[in-house]
N, C-alpha and C positions, 0 to 999 in steps of 0.2 A: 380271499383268493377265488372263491365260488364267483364273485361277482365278476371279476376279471376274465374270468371263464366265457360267463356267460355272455359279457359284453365281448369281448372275441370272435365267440363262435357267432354272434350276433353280424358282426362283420362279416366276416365270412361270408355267409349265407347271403349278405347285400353284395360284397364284393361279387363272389360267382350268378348273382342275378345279372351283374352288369357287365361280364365278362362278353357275352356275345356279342353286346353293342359295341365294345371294346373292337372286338376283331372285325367286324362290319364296318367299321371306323376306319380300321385299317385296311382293311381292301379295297372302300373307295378310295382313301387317301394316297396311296402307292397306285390303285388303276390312271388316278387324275394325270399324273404325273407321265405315265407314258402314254396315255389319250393324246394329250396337247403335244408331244410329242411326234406321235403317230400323225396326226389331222397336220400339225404345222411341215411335217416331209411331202404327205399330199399334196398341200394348198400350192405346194413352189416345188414339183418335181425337178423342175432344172436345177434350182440348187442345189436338192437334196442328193441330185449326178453326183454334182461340183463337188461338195463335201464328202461324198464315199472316196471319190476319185482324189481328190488333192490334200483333205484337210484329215482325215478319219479312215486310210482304207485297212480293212479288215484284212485281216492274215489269211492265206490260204484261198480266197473266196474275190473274182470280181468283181470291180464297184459296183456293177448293175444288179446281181445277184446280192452282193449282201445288201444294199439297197431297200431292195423288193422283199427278201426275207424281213429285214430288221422293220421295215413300214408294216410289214403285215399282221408281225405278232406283238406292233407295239397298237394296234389298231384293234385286232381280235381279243389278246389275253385282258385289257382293261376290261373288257364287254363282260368275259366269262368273271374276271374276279367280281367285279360290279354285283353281275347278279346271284354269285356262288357256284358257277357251274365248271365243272371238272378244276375246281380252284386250285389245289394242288398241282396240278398238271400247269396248268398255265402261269406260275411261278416259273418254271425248268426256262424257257426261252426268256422271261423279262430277266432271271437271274444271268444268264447267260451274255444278255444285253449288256446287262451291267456291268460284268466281269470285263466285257470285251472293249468296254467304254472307258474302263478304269483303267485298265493296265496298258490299253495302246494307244490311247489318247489324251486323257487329262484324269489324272489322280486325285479325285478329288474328297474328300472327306461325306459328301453328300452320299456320295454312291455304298458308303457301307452303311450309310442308313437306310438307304431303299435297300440293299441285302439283305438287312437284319430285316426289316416289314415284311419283305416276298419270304424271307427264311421261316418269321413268325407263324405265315398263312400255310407255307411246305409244313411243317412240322407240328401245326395245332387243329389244323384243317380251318373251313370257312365259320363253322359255329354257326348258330341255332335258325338265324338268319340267311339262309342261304337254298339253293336249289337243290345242291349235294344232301342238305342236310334232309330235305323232303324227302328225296328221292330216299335215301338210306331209310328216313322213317317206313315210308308207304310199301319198302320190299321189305320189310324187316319182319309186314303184319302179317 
């Protein structure tokens, strides 16, 4: 039983080594996603009109404006998850993206996988890897 113990907590200790890379993983992996995103509404502004206005428009909010919103924080928030900075925060609008994407336009099974990733990084923070996490060291001392 000792042995099982120890090969365990042996794990352990490799698992939580590799957790930060874990979640670094995940931050760029969910940023990619709404980077290419973000860059492909730029590249073809006219489209990205057309599509607010005809194919996608948002509740509440003019095509132009949600537009302009939804390009800019799917532009900015990859940047800050990317490099860990205010990570948490910049979940709140890509989740929001998401939500708004899912329920008024196409339901797709995808999108509650990016939830659960931007959910991961809300709720566990950026980990070891990250600018947030400097920053907390460097006031902490």
């Amino acid at each position: 039983m000792t042995i099982i113990l120890r090969i365990y907590n042996q794990a352990l200790r490799v698992l939580n080594t590799l957790s930060p890379v874990m979640i670094f993983i995940v931050r760029v992996w969910i940023a990619r996603v709404f980077w290419a995103s973000g860059i492909l509404a730029i590249s073809d502004w006219n489209n990205t009109l057309y599509l607010f206005t005809n194919e996608f428009p948002v509740p509440l909010l003019p095509p132009l404006a949600a537009a302009v919103i939804a390009t800019f924080f799917e532009i900015v928030c990859p940047v800050l998850l990317t490099i860990g900075l205010a990570s948490r925060l910049a979940t709140l609008p890509l989740l929001a993206i998401t939500a708004v994407i899912n329920f008024t336009y196409d339901n797709n099974p995808e999108h509650y996988y990016w939830a659960i990733l931007l959910g991961s990084v809300l709720c566990f923070g950026p980990g070891k890897y990250s600018v947030d996490h400097w920053i907390k060291k460097k006031f902490a001392q």
